[in-house]
N, C-alpha and C positions, 0 to 999 in steps of 0.2 A: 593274533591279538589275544594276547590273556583282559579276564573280567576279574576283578577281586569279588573276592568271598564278598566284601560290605557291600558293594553293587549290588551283587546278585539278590543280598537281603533288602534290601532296597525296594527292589523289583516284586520280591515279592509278599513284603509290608502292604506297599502298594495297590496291589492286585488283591490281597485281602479284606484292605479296606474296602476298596471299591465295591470287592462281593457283601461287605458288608453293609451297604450303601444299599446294594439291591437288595438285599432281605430284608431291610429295613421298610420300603417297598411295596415287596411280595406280602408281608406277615400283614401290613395295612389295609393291603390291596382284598386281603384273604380272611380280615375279619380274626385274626390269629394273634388275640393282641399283647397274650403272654409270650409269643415269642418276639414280637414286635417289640414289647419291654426288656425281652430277652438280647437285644442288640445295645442296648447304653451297659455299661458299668452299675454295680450295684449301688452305686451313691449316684448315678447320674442324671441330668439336667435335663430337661427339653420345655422350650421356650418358643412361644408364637408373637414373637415381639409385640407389643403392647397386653398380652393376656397374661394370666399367670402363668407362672412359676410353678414346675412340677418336677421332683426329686423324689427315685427310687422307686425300686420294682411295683411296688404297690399303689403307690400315685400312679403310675406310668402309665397301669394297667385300669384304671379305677379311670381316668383320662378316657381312655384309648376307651371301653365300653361307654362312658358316656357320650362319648361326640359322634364315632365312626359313624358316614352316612353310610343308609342299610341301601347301598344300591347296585345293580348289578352293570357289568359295563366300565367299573370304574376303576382307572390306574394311576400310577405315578409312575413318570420318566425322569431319571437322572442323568445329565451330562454333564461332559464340560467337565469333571472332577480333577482339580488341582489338587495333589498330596505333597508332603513334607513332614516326613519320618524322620526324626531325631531320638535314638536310642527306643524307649518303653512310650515315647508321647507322640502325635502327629497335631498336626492340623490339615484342613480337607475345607475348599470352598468347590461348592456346585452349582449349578444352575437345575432347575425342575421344574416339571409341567404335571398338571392333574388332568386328567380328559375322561369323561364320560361321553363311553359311545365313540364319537367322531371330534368331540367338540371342544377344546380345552375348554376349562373353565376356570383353572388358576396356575399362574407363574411364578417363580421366585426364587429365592437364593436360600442354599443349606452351609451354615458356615459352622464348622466343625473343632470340637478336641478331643483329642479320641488317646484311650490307653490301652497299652498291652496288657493282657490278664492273666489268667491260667485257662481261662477260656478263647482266648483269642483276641483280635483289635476288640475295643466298643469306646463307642461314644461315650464320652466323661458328659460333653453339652452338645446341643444340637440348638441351633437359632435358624426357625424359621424367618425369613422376611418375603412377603407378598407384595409381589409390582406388578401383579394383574389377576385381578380387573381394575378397574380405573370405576372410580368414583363410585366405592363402596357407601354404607351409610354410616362409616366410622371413622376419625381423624386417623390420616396415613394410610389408608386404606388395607387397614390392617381387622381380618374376618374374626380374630379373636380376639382382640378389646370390645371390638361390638358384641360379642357372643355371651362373652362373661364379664357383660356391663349390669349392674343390678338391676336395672330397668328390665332387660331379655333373662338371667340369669342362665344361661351355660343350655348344654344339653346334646343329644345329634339333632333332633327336631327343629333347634333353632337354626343349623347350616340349611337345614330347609327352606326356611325363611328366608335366611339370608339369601339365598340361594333365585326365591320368588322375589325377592327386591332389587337383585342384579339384574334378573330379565325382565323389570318392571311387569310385573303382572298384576295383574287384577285381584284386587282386596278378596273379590268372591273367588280367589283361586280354590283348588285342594291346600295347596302345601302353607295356605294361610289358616286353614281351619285345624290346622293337626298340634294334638297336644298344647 
């Protein structure tokens, strides 16, 4: 059985992306968040469905030190990744899980478009969508409309929050008193 040359590129479009998908990740997971910015396209997107809009290395990154929570224990799991490489462009749906410790704490979908560079695949847009936890304190249960609602105005301290509101905790918590 011969493979054609396009398969094989295929394969390993594929496989790129995916690694790209983990470093995407790792750079988050690591507080790394120039390289984290380092994964989209110099003009690209990343969107937490209902929050803003953030475009280009400098948003990316200006994002990424505002919110990251400073906590230790804490990952992102990617699965499930559906790719579809058509020449310089893909598209990429996944499925992810966030866990601190033992514990998930949020699920959802990475739905992707991603371009060939001179660097490599990246993400042209990244749309997050969150389908867990359930009954956030935001319409659609989405952590970043709540966050960068002018009421709470943005931050990592406010994921705190939000964070104490998901495990209903007590007004007199820590994570209510900070910032």
């Amino acid at each position: 059985m011969s493979v054609s040359e396009e398969a094989i590129q295929q394969f390993i479009d594929r496989d790129e992306i995916r690694q790209l998908m983990y470093r995407y990740g790792h750079c988050w997971d690591n507080l790394d968040f120039q390289g984290w910015a380092e994964v989209f396209a110099d003009d690209g997107v990343y969107w937490e469905g209902g929050g803003p809009v953030f475009k280009g290395h400098a948003e990316l990154v200006s994002y990424a030190q505002d919110t990251a929570p400073r906590v230790n224990g804490r990952f992102h799991l990617q699965m499930n990744q559906y790719v579809v490489v058509d020449g310089d462009t893909a598209k990429a749906h996944s499925y992810m899980m966030v866990v601190e410790g033992l514990t998930p704490i949020r699920s959802g979908t990475y739905d992707d478009e991603l371009v060939r560079t001179d660097k490599g695949w990246r993400f042209a847009k990244r749309v997050v969508s969150c389908l867990y936890p359930n009954g956030l304190p935001i319409a659609g249960n989405d952590m970043a409309a709540w966050m960068f609602s002018p009421e709470v105005g943005g931050g990592w301290q406010h994921r705190s929050k939000w964070r104490a509101l998901q495990y209903n905790l007590p007004a007199s918590h820590p994570l209510f008193q900070q910032g």
